[in-house]
C-alpha positions in Angstrom: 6.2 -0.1 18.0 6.6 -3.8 17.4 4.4 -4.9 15.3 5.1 -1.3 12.8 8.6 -2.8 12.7 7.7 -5.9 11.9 5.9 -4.8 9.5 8.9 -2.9 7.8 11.0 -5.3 8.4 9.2 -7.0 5.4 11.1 -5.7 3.6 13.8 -2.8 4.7 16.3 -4.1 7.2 16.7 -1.0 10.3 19.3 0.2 12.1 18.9 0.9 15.8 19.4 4.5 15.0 16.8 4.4 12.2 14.3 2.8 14.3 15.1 5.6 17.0 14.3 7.9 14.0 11.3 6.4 13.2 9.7 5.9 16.4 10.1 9.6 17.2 8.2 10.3 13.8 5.2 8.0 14.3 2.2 8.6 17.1 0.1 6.3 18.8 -3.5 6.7 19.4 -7.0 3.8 20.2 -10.4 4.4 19.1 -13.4 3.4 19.5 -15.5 1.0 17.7 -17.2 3.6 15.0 -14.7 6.2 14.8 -14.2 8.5 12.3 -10.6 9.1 11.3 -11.1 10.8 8.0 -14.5 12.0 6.0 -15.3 12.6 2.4 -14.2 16.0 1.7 -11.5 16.3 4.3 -7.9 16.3 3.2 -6.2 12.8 4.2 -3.7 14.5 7.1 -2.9 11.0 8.5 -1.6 7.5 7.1 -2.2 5.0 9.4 -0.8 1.5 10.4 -3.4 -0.8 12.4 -1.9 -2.5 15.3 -4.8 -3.8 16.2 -8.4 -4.0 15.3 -10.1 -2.7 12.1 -10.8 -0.2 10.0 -12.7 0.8 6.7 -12.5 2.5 3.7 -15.6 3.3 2.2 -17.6 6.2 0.4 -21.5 6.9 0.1 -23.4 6.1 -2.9 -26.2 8.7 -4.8 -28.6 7.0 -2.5 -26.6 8.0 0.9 -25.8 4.1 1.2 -22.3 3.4 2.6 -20.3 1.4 0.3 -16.6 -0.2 1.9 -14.1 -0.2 -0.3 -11.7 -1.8 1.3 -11.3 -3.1 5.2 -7.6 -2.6 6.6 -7.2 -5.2 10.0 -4.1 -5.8 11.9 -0.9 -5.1 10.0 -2.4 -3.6 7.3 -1.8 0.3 6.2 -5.0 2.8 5.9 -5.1 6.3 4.3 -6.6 7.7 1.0 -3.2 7.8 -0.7 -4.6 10.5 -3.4 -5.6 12.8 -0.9 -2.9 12.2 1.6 -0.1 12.9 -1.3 -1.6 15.3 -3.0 -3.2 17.4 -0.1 -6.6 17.5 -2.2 -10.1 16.4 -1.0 -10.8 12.8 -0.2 -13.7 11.2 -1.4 -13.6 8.5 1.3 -14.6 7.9 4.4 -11.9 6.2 7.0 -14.0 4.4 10.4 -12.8 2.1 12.9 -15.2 -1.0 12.5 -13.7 -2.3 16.0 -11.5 -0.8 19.0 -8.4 -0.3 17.2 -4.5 0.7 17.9 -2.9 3.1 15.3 0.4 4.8 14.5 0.3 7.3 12.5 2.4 9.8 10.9 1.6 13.1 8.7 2.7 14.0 5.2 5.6 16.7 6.4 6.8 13.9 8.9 6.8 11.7 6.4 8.8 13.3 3.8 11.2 14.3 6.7 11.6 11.0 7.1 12.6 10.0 3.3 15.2 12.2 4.1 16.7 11.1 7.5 15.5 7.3 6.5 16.0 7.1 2.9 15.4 3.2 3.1 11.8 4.6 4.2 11.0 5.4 0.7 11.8 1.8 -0.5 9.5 0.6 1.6 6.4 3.0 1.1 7.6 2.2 -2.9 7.0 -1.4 -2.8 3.5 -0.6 -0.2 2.4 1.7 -3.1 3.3 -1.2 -5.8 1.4 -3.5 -3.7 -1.7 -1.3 -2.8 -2.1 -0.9 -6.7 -1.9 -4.1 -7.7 -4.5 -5.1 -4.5 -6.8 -2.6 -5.9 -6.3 -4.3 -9.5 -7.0 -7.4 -8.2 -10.1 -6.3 -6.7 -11.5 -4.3 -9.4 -11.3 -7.4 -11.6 -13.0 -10.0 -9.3 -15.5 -7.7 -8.6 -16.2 -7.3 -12.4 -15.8 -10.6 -13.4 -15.9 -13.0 -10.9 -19.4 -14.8 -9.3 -20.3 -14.0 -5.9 -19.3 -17.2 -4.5 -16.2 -16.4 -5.8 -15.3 -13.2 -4.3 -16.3 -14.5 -1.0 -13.7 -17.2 -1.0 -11.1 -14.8 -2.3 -12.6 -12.6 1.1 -11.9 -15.5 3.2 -8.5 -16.0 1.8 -7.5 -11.8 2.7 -8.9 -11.9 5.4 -8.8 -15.0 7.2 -10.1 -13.7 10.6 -12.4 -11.2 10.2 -15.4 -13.0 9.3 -16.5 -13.7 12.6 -15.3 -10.5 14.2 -16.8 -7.6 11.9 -20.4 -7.3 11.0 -22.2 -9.1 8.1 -23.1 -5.8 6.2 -19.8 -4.8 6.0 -18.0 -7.9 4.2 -21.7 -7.7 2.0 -20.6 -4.3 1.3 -17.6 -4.6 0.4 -18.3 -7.7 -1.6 -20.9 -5.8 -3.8 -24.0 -8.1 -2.4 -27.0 -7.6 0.3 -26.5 -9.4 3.6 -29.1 -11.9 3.6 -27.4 -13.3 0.0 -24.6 -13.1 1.9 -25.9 -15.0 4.4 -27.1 -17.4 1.8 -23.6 -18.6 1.0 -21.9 -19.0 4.3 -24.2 -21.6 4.7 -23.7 -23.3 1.8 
């Protein structure tokens, strides 16, 4: 549970009781390299914190082509946050792009935990903040920024997973075909 603390530790301080709280709250699971956690059109049950490895969240275009959305690698947070909140329908698509260690926790454990951790809710508060203004972010590069661009802004979020995750994923995600892709990592 190291890394999850370390991760709230960002910014909520714990108590050794809260901690004990927490832990009891949160499960552990691995999967394999393609797993599906969640599919289009299945509620979001699960948020998940990667403790190590990879995942995606992506969705499939009119033409059946997978599109990511966003890729969430070691100490990052994964869940459709509409779905999961609301207990509606996703439209996305959660997979493991590499072996990857997850806690998780459910929506009822959650909010059970707001109440016997209220500092919890600080911290999901300030995730949410974050998540939103990530999302911002990336909605605007991809709209107005060149494709050389976005690829540096790639490197810059996410520093090691260039040469660990497959080329048609980071195309994907940065709205280009792999072999332009391939055209600017080696200029």
């Amino acid at each position: 549970m190291e890394g999850l603390f370390e991760n709230f530790a960002k910014h909520i301080l714990l108590s050794t009781e809260e901690k004990s709280t927490i832990e009891s709250a949160f499960q552990q699971k691995e999967v394999v390299k393609g797993a599906l956690l969640l599919e289009a059109g299945q509620v979001c049950r699960h948020i998940y914190f990667v403790k190590a490895g990879c995942l995606r969240t992506y969705y499939l275009d009119e033409s059946g082509d997978e599109k990511n959305v966003i890729l969430h690698p070691e100490d990052w947070w994964a869940g459709d946050l509409a779905s999961f909140s609301q207990q509606r329908k996703s439209k996305y698509h959660i997979a493991a792009l590499e072996r990857t260690e997850l806690y998780f926790i459910d929506c009822d454990q959650l909010e059970q935990l707001f109440r016997d951790v209220p500092k919890l809710e600080r911290f999901f508060r300030i995730l949410f903040q974050n998540g939103i203004a990530f999302y911002q972010n990336r909605l605007l590069s991809m709209l107005s920024r060149s494709a050389e661009e976005r690829f540096r802004i790639f490197r810059s979020v996410y520093p090691h997973l260039e040469q660990r995750i497959a080329q048609k994923h980071i195309a994907s995600l940065l709205g280009m075909t792999p072999v332009f892709l391939s055209i600017l990592r080696k200029r």
